[in-house]
N, C-alpha and C positions, 0 to 999 in steps of 0.2 A: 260539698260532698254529696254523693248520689247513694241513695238509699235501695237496695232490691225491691222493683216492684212487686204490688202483691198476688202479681200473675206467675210471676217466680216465684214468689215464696210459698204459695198453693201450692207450686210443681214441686218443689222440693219437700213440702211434709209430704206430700203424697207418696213419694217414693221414700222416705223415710218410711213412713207408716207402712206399706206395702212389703218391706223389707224386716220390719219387726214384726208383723204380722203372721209373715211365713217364718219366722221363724218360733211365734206363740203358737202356729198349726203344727210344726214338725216336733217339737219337744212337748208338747199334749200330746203327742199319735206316740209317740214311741219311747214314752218314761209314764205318761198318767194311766192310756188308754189298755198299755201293754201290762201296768201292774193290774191295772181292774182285771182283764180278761185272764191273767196268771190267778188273779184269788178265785174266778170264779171256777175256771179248771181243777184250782185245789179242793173245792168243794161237789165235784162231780163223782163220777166214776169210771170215768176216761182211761178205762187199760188197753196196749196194744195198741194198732196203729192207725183202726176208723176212730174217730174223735166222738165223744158222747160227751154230754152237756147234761144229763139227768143229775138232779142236786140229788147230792147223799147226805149232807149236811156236814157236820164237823170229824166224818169216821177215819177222815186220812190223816187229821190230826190227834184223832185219841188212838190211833196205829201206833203213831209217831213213836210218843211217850209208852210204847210197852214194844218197841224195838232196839235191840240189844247196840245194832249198829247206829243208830240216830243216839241213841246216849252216851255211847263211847263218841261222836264224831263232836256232840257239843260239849262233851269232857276236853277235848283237842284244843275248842276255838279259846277256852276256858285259859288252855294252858298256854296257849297262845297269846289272850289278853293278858295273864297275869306274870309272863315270864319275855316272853318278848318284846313286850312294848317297854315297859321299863328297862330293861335290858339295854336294846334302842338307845335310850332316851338318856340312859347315865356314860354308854358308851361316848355318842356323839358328843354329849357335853364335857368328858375328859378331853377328846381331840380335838372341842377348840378352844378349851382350855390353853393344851399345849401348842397350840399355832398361834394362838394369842399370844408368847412370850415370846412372841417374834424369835425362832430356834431359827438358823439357818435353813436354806433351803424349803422356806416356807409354800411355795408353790409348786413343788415339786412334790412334798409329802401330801397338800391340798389333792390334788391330782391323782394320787397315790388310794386316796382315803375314798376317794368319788368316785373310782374305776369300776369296784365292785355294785354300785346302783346303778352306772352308766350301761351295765352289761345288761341283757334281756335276762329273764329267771329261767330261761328254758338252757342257755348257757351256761350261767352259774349253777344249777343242779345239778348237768349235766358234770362237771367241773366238780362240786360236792359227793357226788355216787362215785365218781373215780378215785377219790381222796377218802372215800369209806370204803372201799373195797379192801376184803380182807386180803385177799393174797399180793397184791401190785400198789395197793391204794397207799399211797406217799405216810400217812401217819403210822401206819404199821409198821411198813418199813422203818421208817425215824425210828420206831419204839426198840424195833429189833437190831440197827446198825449199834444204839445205844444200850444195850445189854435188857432190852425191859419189854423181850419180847413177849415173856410170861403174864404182861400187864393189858399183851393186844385184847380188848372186847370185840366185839362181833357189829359194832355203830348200829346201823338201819335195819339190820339182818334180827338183832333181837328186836323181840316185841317189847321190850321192859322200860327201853330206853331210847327205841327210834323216836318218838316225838320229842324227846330233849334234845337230840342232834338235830333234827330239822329247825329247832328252836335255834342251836349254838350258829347252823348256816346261814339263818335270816336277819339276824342279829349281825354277823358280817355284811351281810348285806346293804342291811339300810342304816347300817352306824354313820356311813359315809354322808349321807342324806339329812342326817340329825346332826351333824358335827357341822355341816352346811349352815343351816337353820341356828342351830347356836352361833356360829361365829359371825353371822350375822349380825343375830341381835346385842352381841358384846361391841364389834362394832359400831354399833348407832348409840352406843352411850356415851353423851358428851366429856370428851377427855379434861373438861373443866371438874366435872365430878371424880376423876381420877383422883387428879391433883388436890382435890379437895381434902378428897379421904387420907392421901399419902403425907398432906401435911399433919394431919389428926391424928396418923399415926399406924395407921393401915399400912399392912404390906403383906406381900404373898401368900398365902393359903386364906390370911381374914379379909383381904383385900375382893377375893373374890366370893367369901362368903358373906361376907354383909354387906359388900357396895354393887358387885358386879348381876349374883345370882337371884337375888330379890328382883331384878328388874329384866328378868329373861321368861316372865310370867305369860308372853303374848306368844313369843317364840315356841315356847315350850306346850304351850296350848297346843297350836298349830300341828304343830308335831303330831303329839298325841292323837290327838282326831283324824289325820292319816294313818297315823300306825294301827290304830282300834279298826278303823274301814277295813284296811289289811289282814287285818289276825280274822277278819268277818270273813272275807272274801278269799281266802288265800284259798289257789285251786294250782295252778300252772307247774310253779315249783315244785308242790309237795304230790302231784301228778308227772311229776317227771324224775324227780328224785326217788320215791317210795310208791309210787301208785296207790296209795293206799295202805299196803303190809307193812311187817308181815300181818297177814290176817287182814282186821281192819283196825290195828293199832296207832296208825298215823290218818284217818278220814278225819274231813273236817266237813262242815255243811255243805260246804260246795261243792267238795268233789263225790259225796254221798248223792246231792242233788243232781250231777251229772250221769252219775252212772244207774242210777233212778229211773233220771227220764230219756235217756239216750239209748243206753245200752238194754235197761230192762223194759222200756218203753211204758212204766207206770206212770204215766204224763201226770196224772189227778196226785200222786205221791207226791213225785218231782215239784210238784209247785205249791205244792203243804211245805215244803222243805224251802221254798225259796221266798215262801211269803216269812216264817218264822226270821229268815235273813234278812229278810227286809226289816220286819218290825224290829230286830236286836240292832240295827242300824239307825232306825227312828230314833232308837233311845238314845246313841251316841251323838248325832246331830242335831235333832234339837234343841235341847242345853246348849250344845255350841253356838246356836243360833240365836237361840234367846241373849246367852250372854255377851254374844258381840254387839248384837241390836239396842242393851242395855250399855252396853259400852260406848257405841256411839252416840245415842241420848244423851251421858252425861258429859 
């Protein structure tokens, strides 16, 4: 048997190395280099559209916290972690709950349920502002063919309640995404522990509460740490569906950060706002990070 010589095998770390190399130069320049020169921006005085680099120190952040819109936008993301991601997360796990009972036409309602994540958010918004529309928009109608026209509200248009519609949209959304993710992990559990439980005595509804959902703890993880990124980052959808209003009752960091440093060109702002999304981001990965690392260990 002939072994590669070590003139070959030189050539080939080489080009290994060379190739993992560029790829330590390109994601240093444009995720490490890019946050550095973002915080240092935030720290300047850089308004308007010649660039200035003179440190102000922390004044774009003590703005921050005495701006009516920056606390109304991290009130949003708020409502966003605490109403959407669970939301999400107990949705998808009824729907594969119920595909897990093997219902007829199990691949077709799969299908069915994944459409709406499969779609881009600039579609499905779009799709949502037609379906809020007060005078055309399909649920009013329904309210009105059914006698209950007197019940139409006003969706995105009030300010009282547009961020719990955009919440009710995204929840359609990515239910389909987390029903994925659960039916997954119901899947990968050895149908010998099924059997186990069903002779012990388990069946339906304890069946999945004591045998099935204790062990959907990795899945469910996963989940969440995307959904949380999401409710961080969410700009597209809720930029295409409400722009923002009315007023600024639907902003969220993101899209406050965009129109910051885009529109109003307070670049030094803009990146006070996009460093704080960064570090409310830290927090969530992290932990995540830590506990997988801990989990591989053991």
């Amino acid at each position: 048997m002939r072994f590669p010589s070590r003139k070959v095998f030189m050539k080939d770390w080489m080009v290994t190395s060379l190739f993992l190399l560029l790829s330590l130069v390109l994601v240093g320049y444009f995720v490490y280099v890019c946050i550095g020169w973002n915080v240092i921006v935030s720290l300047s005085d850089w308004k308007g559209l010649t660039p200035s680099y003179n440190i102000a120190g922390f004044d774009q952040y003590l703005s921050l916290f005495h701006d009516q819109v920056f606390l109304t936008s991290l009130k949003n993301n708020l409502i966003l972690i605490l109403l959407f991601v669970p939301g999400s997360l107990f949705l998808g796990l009824f729907l594969a709950i119920l595909l897990d009972l093997k219902v007829r036409g199990e691949g077709a309602f799969r299908s069915i349920y994944l459409l709406p994540f499969a779609l881009s958010f600039v579609i499905t918004a779009t799709l949502w502002a037609w379906m809020y529309n007060l005078d055309v928009g399909v649920i009013n109608t329904l309210l009105e063919k059914i006698g209950l026209g007197f019940l139409r509200p006003m969706w995105v248009a009030d300010p009282n309640i547009a961020m719990y519609c955009v919440v009710l949209a995204l929840i359609w959304q990515f239910s389909g995404y987390t029903m994925l993710i659960f039916l997954g992990g119901i899947r990968s559990i050895p149908e010998s522990q099924i059997r186990a439980a069903e002779v012990d005595g388990a069946s339906g509804f304890d069946l999945y509460r004591y045998v099935v959902i204790p062990q959907l703890k990795a899945p469910a993880l996963s989940a969440f740490i995307v959904l949380m990124v999401f409710a961080l980052k969410a700009f597209d959808f809720i930029y295409i569906l409400t722009g923002g209003g009315p007023g600024w009752s639907t902003y969220v960091l993101a899209l406050m950060m965009f129109k910051e440093t885009f529109r109003k060109n307070q670049f030094a702002y803009g990146g006070a706002i996009a460093t704080i999304l960064f570090l409310l981001a830290l927090v969530i990965v992290v932990p995540y990070l830590y506990l997988s690392f801990r989990r591989e260990k053991e």
